[in-house]
KEMARBA-934964 format. One record per atom (N, C-alpha, C, O, CB): x, y, z. Coordinates in steps of 0.1 Angstrom, whole numbers, padded with zeros to 4 digits, always signed. Glycine has a CB too. Layout:
<recs>
XYZ ...
</recs>
This chain:
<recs>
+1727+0430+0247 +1731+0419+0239 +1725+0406+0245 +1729+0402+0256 +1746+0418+0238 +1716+0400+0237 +1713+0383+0240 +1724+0375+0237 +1730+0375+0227 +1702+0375+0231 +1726+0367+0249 +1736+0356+0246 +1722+0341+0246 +1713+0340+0254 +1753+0355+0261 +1724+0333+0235 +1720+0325+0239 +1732+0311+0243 +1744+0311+0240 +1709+0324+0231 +1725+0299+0250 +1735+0287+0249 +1734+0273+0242 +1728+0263+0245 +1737+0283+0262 +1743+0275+0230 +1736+0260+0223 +1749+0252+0228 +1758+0255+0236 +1735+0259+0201 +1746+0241+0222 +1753+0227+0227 +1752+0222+0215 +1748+0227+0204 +1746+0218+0241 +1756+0205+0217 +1756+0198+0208 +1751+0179+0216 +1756+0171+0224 +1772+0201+0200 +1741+0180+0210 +1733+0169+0217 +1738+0152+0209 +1742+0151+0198 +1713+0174+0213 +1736+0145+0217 +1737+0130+0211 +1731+0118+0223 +1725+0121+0233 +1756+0128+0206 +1735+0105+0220 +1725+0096+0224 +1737+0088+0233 +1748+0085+0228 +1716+0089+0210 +1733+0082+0248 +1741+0081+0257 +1734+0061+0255 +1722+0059+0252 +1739+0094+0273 +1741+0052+0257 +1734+0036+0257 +1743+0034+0270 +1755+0037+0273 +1736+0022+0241 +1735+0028+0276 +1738+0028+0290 +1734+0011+0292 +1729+0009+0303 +1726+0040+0301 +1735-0001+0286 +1729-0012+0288 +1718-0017+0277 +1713-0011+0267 +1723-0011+0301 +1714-0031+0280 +1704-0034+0269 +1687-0027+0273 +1681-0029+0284 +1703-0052+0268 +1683-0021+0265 +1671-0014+0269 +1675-0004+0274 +1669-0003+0285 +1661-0020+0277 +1682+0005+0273 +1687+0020+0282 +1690+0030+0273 +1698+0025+0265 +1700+0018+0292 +1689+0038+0272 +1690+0048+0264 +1685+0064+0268 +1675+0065+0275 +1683+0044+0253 +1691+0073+0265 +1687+0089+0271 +1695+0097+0258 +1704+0092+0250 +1697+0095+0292 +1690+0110+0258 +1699+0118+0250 +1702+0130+0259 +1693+0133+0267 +1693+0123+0236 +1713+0135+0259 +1722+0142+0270 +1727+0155+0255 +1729+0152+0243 +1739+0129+0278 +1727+0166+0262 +1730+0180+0257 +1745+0188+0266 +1747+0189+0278 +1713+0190+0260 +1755+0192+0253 +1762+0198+0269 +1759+0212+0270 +1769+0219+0273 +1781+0198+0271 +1745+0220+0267 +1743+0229+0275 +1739+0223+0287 +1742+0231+0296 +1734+0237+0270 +1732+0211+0292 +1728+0207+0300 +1715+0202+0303 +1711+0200+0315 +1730+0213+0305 +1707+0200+0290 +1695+0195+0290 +1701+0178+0285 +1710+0175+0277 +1685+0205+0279 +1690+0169+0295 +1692+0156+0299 +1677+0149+0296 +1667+0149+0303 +1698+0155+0315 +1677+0143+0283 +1659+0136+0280 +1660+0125+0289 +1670+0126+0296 +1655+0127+0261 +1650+0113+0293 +1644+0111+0298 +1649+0096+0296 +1654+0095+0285 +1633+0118+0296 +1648+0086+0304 +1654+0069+0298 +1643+0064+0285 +1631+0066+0284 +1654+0052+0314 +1652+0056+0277 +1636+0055+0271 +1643+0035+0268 +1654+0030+0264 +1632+0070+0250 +1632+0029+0271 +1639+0016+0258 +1641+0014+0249 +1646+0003+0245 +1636+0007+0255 +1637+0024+0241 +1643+0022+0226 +1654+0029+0222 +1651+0041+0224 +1634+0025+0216 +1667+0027+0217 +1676+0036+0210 +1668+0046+0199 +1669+0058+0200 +1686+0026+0204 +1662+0040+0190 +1653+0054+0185 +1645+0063+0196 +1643+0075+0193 +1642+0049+0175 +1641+0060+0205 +1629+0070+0208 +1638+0083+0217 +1632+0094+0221 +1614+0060+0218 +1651+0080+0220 +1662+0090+0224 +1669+0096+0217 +1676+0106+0220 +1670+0085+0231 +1669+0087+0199 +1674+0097+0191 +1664+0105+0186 +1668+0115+0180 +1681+0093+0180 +1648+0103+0187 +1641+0112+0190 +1640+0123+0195 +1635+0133+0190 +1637+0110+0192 +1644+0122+0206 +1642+0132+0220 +1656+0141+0218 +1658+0152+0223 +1640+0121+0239 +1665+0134+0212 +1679+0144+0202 +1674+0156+0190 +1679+0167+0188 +1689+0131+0191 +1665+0150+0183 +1670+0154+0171 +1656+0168+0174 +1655+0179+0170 +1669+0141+0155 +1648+0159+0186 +1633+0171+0191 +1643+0182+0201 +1639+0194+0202 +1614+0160+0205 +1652+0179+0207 +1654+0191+0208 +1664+0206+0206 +1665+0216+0212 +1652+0189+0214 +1673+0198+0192 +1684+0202+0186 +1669+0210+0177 +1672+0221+0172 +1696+0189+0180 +1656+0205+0175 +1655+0211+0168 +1643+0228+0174 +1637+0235+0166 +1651+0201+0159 +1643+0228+0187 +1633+0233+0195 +1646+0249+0199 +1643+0261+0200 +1626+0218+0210 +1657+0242+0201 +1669+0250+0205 +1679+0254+0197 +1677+0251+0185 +1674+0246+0213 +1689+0261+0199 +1701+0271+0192 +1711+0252+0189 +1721+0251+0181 +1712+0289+0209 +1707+0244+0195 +1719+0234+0197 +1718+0219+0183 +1708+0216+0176 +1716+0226+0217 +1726+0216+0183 +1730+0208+0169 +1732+0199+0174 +1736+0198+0185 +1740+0210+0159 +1728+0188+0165 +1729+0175+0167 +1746+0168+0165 +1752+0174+0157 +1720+0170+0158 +1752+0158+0172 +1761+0156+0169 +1766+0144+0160 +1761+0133+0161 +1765+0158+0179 +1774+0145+0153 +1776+0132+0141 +1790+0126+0145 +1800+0133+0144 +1777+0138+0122 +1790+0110+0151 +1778+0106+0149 +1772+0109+0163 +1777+0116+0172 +1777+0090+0144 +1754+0100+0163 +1744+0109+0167 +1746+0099+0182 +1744+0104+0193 +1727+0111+0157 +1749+0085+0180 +1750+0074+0192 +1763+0080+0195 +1770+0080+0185 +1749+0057+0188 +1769+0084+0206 +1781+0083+0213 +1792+0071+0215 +1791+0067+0227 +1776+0087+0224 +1799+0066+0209 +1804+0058+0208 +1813+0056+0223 +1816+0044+0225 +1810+0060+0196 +1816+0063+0230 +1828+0066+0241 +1817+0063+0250 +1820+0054+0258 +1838+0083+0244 +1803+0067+0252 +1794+0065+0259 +1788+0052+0259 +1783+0049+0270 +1788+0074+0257 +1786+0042+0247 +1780+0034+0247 +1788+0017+0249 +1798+0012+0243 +1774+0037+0235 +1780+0012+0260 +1787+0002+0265 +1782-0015+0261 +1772-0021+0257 +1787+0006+0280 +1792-0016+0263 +1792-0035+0254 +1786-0046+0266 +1789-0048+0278 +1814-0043+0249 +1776-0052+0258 +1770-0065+0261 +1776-0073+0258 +1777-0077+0247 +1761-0068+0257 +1786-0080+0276 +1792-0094+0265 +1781-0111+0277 +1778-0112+0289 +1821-0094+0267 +1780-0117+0269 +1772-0129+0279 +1769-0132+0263 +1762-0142+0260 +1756-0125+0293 
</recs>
């Protein structure tokens, strides 16, 4: 029997210019400055793997406020 491991991927904002997409099988993309180019690197590998994207796709609990 194959088991495989999907997850469910979405987009982590960490600051202005900061951005990554995080998987909880455990695959972690790469910082990028653009908020798109990490929902990129989401949707490239929800679509490469068993794992789904999550809606919504920006993590809200994860994404932190600019105040100045």
């Amino acid at each position: 029997m194959i088991v495989t491991m999907s997850g469910e991927v979405h987009v982590q904002i960490h600051g202005l210019l900061s951005a990554h997409a995080v998987c909880s099988c455990g695959w972690c993309g790469g910082r990028r400055h653009l908020k798109a180019s990490a929902e990129y690197d989401a949707w490239e590998h929800a679509l490469r793997t068993p794992c789904s994207v999550s809606f919504p796709l920006i993590n809200p609990c994860a994404a932190t406020t600019v105040v100045g």
